[in-house]
PyMOL Python script that loads the backbone (N, CA, C, O; Angstrom):
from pymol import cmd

cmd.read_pdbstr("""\
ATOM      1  N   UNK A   1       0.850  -1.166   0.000  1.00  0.00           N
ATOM      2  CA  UNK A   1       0.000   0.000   0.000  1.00  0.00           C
ATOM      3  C   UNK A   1       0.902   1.237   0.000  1.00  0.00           C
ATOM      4  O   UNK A   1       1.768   1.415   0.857  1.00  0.00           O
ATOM      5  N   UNK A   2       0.672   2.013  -0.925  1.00  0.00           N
ATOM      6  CA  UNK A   2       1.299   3.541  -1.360  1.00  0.00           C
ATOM      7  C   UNK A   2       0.142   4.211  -1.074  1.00  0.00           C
ATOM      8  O   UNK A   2      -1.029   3.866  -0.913  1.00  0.00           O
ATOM      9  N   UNK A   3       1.131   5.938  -1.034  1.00  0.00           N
ATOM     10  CA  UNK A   3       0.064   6.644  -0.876  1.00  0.00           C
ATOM     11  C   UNK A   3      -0.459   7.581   0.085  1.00  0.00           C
ATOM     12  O   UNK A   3       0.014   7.595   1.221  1.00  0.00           O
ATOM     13  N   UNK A   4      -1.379   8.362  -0.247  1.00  0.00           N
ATOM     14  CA  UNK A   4      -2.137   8.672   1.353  1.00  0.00           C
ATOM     15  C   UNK A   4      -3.145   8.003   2.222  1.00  0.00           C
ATOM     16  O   UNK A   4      -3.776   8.325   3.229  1.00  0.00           O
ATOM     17  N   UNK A   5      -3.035   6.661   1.247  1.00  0.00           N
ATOM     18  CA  UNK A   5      -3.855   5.639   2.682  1.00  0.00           C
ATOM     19  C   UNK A   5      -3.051   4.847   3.025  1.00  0.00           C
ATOM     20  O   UNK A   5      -3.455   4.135   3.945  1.00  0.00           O
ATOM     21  N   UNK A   6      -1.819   4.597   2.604  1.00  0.00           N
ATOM     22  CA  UNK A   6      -1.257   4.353   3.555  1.00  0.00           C
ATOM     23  C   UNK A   6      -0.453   5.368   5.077  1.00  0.00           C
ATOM     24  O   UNK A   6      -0.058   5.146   6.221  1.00  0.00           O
ATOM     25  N   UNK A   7      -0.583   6.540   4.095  1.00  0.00           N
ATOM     26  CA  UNK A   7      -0.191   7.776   5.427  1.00  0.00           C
ATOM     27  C   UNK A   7      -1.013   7.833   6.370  1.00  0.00           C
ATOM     28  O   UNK A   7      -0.831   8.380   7.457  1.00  0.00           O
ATOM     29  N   UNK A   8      -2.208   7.126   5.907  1.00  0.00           N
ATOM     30  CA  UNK A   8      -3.442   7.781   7.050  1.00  0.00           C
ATOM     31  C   UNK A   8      -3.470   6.588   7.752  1.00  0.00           C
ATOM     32  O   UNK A   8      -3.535   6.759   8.969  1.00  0.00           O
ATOM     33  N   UNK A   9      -3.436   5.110   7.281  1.00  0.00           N
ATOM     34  CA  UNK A   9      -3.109   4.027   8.170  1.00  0.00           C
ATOM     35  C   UNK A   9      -2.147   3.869   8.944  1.00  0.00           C
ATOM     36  O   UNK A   9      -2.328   3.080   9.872  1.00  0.00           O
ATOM     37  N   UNK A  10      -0.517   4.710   8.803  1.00  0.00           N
ATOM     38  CA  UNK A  10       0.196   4.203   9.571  1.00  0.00           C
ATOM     39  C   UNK A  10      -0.194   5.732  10.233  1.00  0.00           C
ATOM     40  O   UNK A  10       0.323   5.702  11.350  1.00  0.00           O
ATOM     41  N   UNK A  11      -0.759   6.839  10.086  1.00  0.00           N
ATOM     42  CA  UNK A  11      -0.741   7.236  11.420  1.00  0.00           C
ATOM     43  C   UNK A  11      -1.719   7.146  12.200  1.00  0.00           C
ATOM     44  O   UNK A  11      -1.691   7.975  13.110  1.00  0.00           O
ATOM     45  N   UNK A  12      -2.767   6.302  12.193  1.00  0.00           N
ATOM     46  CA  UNK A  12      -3.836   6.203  12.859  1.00  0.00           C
ATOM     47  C   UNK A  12      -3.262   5.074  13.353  1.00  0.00           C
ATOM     48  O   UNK A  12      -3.264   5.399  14.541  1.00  0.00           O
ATOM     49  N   UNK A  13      -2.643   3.707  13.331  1.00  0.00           N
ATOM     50  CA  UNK A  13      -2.457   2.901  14.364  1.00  0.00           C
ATOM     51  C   UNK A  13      -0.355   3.522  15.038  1.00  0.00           C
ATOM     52  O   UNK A  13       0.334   2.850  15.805  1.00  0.00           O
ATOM     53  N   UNK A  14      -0.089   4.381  14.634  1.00  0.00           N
ATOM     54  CA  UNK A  14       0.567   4.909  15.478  1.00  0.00           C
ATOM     55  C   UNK A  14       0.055   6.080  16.519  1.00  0.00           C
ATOM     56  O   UNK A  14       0.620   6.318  17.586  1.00  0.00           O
ATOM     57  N   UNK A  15      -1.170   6.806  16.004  1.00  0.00           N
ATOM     58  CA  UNK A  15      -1.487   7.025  17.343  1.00  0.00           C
ATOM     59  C   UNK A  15      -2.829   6.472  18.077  1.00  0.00           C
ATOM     60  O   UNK A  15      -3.665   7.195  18.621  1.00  0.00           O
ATOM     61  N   UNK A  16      -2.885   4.881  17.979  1.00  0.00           N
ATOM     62  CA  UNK A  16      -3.892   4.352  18.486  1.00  0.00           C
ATOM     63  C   UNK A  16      -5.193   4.721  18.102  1.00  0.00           C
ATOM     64  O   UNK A  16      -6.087   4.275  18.822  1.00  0.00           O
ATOM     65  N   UNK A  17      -5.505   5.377  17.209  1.00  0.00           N
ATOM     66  CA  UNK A  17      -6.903   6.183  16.752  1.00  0.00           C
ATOM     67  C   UNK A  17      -7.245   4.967  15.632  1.00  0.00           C
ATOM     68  O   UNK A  17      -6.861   3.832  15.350  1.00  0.00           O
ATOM     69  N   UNK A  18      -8.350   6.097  15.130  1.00  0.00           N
ATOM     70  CA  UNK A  18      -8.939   5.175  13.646  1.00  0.00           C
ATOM     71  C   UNK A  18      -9.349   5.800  12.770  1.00  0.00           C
ATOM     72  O   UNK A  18     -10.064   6.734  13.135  1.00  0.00           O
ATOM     73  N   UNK A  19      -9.184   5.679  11.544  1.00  0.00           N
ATOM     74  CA  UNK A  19     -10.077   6.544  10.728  1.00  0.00           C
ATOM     75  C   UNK A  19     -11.446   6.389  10.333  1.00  0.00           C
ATOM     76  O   UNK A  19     -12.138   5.372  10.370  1.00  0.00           O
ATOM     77  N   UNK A  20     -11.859   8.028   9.788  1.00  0.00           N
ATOM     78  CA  UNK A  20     -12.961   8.202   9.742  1.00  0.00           C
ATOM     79  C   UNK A  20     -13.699   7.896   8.447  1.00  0.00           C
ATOM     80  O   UNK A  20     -13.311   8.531   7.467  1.00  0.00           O
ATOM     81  N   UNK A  21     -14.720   7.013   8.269  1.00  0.00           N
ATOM     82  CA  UNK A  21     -15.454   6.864   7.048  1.00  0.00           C
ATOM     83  C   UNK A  21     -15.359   8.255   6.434  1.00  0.00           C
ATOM     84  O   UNK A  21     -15.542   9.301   7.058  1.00  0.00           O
ATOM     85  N   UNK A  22     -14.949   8.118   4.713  1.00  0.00           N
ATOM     86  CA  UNK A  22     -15.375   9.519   3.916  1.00  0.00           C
ATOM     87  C   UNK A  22     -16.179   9.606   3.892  1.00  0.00           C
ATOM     88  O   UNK A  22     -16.443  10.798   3.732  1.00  0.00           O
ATOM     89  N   UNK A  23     -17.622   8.604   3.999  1.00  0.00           N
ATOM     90  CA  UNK A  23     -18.585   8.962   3.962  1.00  0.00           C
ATOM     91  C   UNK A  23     -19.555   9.378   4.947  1.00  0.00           C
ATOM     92  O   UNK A  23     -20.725   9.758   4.889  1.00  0.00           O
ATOM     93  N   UNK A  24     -18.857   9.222   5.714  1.00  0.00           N
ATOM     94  CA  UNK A  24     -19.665  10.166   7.444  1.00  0.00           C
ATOM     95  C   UNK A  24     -19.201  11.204   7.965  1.00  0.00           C
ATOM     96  O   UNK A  24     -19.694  11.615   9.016  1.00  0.00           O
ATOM     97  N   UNK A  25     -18.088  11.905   7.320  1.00  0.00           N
ATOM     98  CA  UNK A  25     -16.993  13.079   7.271  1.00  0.00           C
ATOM     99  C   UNK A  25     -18.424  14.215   6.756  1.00  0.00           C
ATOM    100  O   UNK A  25     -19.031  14.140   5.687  1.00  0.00           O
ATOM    101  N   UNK A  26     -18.629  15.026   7.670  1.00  0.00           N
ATOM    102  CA  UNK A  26     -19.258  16.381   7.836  1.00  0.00           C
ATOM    103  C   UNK A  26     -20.428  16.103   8.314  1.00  0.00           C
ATOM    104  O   UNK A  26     -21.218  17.041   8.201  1.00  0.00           O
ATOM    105  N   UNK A  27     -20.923  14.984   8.903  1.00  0.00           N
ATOM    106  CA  UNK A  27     -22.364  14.242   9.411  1.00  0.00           C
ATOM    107  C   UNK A  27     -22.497  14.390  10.948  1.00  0.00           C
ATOM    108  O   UNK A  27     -21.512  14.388  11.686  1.00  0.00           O
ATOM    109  N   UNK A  28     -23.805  14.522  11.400  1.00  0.00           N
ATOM    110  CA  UNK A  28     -23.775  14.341  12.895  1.00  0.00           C
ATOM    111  C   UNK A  28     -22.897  13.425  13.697  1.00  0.00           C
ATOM    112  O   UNK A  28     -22.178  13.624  14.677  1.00  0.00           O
ATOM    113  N   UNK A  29     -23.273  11.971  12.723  1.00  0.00           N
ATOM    114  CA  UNK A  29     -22.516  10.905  13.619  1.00  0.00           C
ATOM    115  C   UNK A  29     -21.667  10.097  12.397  1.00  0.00           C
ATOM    116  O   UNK A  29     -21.934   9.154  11.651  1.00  0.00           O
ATOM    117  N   UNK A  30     -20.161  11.239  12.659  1.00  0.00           N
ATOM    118  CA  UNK A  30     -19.089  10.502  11.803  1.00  0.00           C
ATOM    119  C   UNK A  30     -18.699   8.929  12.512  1.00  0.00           C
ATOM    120  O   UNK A  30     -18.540   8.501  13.656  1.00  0.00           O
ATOM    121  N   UNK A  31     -18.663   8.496  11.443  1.00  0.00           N
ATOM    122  CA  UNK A  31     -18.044   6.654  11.775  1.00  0.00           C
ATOM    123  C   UNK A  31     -16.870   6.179  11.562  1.00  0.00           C
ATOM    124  O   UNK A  31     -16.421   6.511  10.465  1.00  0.00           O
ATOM    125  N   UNK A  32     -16.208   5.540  12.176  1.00  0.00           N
ATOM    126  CA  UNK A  32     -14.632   4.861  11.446  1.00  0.00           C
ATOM    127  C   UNK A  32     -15.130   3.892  10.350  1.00  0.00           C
ATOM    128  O   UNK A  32     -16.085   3.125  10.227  1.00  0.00           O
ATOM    129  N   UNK A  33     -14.214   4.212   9.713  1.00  0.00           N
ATOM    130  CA  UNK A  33     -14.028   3.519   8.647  1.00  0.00           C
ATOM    131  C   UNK A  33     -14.584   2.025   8.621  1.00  0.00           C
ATOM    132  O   UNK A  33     -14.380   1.503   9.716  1.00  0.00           O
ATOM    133  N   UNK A  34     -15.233   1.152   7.709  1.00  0.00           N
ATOM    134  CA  UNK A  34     -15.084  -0.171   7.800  1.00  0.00           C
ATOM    135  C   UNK A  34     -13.994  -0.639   7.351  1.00  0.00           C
ATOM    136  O   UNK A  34     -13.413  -1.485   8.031  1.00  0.00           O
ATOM    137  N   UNK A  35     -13.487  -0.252   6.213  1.00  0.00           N
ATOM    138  CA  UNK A  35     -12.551  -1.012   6.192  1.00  0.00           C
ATOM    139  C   UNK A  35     -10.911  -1.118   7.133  1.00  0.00           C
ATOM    140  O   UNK A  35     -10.133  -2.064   7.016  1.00  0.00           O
ATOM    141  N   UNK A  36     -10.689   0.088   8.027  1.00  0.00           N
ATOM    142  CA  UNK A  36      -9.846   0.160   8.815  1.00  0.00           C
ATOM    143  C   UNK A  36     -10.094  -0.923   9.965  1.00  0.00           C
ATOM    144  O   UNK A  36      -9.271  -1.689  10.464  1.00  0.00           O
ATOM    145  N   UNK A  37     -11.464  -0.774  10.251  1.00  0.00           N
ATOM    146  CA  UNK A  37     -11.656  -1.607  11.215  1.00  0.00           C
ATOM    147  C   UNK A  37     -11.657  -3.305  11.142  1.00  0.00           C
ATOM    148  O   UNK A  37     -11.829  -4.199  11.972  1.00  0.00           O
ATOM    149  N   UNK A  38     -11.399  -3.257   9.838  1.00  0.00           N
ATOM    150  CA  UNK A  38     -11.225  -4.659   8.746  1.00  0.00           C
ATOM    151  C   UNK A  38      -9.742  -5.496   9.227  1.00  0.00           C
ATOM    152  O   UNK A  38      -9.461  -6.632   9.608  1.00  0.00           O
ATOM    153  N   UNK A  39      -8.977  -4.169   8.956  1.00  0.00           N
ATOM    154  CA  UNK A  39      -7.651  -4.419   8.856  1.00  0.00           C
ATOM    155  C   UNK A  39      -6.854  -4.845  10.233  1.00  0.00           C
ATOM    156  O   UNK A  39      -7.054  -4.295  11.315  1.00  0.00           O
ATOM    157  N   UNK A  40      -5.993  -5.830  10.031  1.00  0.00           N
ATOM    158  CA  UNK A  40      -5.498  -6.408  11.362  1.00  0.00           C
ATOM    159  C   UNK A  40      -4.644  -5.321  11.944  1.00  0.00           C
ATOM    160  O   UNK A  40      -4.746  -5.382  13.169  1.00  0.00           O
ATOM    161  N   UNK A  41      -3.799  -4.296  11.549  1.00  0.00           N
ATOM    162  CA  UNK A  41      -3.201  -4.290  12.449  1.00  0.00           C
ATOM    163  C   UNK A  41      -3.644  -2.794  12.628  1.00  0.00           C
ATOM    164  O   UNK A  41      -2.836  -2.209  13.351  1.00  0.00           O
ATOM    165  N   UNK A  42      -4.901  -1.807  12.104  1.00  0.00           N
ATOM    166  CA  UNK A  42      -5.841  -1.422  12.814  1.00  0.00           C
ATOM    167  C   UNK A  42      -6.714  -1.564  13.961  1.00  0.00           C
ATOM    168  O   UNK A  42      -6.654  -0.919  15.008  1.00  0.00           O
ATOM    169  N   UNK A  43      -7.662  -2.626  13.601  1.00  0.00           N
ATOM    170  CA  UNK A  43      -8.229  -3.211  14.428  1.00  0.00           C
ATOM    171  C   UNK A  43      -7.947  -3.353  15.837  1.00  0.00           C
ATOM    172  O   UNK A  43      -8.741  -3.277  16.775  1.00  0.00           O
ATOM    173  N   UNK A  44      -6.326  -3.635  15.856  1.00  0.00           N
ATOM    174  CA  UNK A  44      -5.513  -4.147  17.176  1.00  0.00           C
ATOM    175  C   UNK A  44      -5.121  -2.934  18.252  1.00  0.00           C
ATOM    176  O   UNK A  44      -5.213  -2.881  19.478  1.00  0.00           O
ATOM    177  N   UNK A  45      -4.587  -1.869  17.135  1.00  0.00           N
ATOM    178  CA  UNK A  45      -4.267  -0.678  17.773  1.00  0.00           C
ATOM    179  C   UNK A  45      -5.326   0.564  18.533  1.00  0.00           C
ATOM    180  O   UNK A  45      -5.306   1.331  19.495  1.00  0.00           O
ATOM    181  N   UNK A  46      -5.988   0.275  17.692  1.00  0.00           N
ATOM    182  CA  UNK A  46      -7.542   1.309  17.794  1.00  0.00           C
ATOM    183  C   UNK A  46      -8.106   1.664  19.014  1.00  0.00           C
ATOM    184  O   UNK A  46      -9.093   0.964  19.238  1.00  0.00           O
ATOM    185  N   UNK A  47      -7.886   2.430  19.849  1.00  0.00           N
ATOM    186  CA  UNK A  47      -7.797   2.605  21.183  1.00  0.00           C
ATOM    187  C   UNK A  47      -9.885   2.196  20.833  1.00  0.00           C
ATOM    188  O   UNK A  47     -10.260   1.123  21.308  1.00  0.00           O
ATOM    189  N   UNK A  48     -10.414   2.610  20.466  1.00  0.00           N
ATOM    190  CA  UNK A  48     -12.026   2.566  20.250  1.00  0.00           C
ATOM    191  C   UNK A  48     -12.036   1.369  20.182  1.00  0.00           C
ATOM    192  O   UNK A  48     -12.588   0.875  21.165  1.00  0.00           O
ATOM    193  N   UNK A  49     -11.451   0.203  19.016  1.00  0.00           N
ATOM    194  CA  UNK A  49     -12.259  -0.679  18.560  1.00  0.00           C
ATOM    195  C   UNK A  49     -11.648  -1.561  19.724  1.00  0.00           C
ATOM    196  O   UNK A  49     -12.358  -2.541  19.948  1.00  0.00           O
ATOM    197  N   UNK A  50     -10.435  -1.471  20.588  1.00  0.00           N
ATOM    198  CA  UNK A  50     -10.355  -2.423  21.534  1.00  0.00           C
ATOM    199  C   UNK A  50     -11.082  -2.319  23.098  1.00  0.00           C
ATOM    200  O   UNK A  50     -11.168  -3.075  24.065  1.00  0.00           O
ATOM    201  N   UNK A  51     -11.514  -1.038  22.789  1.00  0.00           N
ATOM    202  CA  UNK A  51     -12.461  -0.760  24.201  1.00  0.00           C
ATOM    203  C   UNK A  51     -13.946  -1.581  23.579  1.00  0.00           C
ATOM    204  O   UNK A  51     -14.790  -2.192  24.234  1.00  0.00           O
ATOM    205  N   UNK A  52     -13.898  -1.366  22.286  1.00  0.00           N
ATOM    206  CA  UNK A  52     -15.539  -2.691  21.955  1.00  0.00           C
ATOM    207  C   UNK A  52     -15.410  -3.529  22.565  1.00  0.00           C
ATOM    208  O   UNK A  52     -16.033  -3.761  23.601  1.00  0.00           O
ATOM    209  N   UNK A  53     -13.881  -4.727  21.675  1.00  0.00           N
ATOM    210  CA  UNK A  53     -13.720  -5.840  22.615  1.00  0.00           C
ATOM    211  C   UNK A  53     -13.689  -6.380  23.555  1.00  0.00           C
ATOM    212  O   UNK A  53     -14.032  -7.551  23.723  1.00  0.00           O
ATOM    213  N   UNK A  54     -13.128  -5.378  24.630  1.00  0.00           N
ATOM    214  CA  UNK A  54     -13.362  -5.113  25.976  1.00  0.00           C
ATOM    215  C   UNK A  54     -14.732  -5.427  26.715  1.00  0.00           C
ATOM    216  O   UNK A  54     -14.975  -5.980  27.788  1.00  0.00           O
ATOM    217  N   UNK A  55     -15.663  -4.774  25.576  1.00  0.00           N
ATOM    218  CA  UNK A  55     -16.753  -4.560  26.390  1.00  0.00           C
ATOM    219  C   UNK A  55     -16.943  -3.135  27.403  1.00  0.00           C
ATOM    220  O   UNK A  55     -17.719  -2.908  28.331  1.00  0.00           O
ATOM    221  N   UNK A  56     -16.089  -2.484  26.897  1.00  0.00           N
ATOM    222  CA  UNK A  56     -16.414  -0.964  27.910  1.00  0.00           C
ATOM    223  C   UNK A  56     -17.215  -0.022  26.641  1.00  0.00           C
ATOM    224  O   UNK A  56     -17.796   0.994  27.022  1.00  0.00           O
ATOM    225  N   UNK A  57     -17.243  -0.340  25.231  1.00  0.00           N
ATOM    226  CA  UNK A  57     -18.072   0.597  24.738  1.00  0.00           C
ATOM    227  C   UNK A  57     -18.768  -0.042  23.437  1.00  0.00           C
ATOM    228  O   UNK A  57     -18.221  -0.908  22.754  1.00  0.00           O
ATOM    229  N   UNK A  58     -19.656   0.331  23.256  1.00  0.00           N
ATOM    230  CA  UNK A  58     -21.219  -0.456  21.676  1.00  0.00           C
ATOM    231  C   UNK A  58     -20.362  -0.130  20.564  1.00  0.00           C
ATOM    232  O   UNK A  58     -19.599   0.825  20.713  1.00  0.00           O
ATOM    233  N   UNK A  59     -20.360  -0.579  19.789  1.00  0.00           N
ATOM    234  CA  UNK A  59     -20.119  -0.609  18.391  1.00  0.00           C
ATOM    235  C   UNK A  59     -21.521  -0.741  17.559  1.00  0.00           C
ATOM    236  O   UNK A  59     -22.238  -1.737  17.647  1.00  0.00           O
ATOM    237  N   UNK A  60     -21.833   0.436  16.706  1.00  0.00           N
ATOM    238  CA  UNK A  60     -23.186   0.186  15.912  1.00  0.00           C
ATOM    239  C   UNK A  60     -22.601   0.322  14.507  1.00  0.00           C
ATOM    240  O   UNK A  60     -21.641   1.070  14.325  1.00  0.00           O
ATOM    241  N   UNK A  61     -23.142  -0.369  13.518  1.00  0.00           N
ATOM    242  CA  UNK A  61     -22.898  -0.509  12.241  1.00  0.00           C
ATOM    243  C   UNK A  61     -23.812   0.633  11.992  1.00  0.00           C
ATOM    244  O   UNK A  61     -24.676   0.913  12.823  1.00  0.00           O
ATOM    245  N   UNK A  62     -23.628   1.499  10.580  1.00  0.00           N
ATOM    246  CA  UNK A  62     -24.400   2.282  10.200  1.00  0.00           C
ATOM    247  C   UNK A  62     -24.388   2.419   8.894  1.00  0.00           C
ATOM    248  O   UNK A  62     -23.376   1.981   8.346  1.00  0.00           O
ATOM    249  N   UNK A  63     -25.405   3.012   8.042  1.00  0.00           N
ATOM    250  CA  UNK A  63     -25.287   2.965   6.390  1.00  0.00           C
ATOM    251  C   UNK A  63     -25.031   4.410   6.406  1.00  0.00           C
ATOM    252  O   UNK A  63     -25.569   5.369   6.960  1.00  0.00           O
ATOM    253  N   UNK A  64     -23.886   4.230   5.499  1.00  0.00           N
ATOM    254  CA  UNK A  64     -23.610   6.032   5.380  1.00  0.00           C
ATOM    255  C   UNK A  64     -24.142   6.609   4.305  1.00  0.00           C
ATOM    256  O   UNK A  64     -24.141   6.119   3.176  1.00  0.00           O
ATOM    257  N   UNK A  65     -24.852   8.211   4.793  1.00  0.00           N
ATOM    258  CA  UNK A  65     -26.009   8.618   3.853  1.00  0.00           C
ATOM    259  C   UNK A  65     -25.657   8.529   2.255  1.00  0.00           C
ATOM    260  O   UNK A  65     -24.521   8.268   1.859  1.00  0.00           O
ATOM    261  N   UNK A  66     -26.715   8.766   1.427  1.00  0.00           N
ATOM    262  CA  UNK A  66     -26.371   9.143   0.072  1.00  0.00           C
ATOM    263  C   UNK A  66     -25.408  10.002  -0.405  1.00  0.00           C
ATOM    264  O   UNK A  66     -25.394  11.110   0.132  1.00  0.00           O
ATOM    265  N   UNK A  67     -24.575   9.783  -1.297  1.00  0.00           N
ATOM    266  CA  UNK A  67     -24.570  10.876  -1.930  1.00  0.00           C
ATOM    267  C   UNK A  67     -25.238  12.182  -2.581  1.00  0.00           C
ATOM    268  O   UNK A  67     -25.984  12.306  -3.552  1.00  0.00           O
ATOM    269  N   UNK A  68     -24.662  13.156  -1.638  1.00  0.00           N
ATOM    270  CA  UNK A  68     -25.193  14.526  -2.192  1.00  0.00           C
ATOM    271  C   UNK A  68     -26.042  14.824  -1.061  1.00  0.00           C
ATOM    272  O   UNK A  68     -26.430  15.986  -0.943  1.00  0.00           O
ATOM    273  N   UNK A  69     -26.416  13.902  -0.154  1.00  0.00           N
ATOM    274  CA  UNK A  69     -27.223  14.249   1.015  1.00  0.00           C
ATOM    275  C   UNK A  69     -26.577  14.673   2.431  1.00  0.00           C
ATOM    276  O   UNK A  69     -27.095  14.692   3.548  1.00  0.00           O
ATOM    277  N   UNK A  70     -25.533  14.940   2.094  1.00  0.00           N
ATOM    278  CA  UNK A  70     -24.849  15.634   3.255  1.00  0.00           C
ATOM    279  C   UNK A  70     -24.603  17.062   3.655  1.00  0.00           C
ATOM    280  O   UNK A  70     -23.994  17.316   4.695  1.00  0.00           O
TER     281      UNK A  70
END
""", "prot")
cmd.dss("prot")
cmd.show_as("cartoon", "prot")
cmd.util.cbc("prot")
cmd.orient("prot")
């Protein structure tokens, strides 16, 4: 992986974060990414997605709006 997804992957599991769906970027309730949350060595780092596992916080799937409806 080249690029700026890979810039945005290695700095989101270097600073334990996650990224944000493009398609929930300017929405009430922005979402991480699915596919970050896909990825193993996302997944692992993700200060969020390991507090799911945990069990200290919900994880809700969501459909991100239409295009043009934002």
């Amino acid at each position: 992986m080249t690029g700026r997804l890979a810039e945005l992957l290695g700095a989101a599991i270097d600073a334990e974060g996650h990224i944000v769906c493009h398609s929930t970027l300017d929405t009430p309730a922005p979402a991480i990414c699915a596919g970050y949350a896909a990825h193993p060595r996302g997944a692992a780092r993700s200060l969020a997605l390991r507090c799911v596992r945990l069990g200290l916080a919900r994880l809700h799937l969501v459909t991100p709006p239409p295009k043009g409806t934002r």
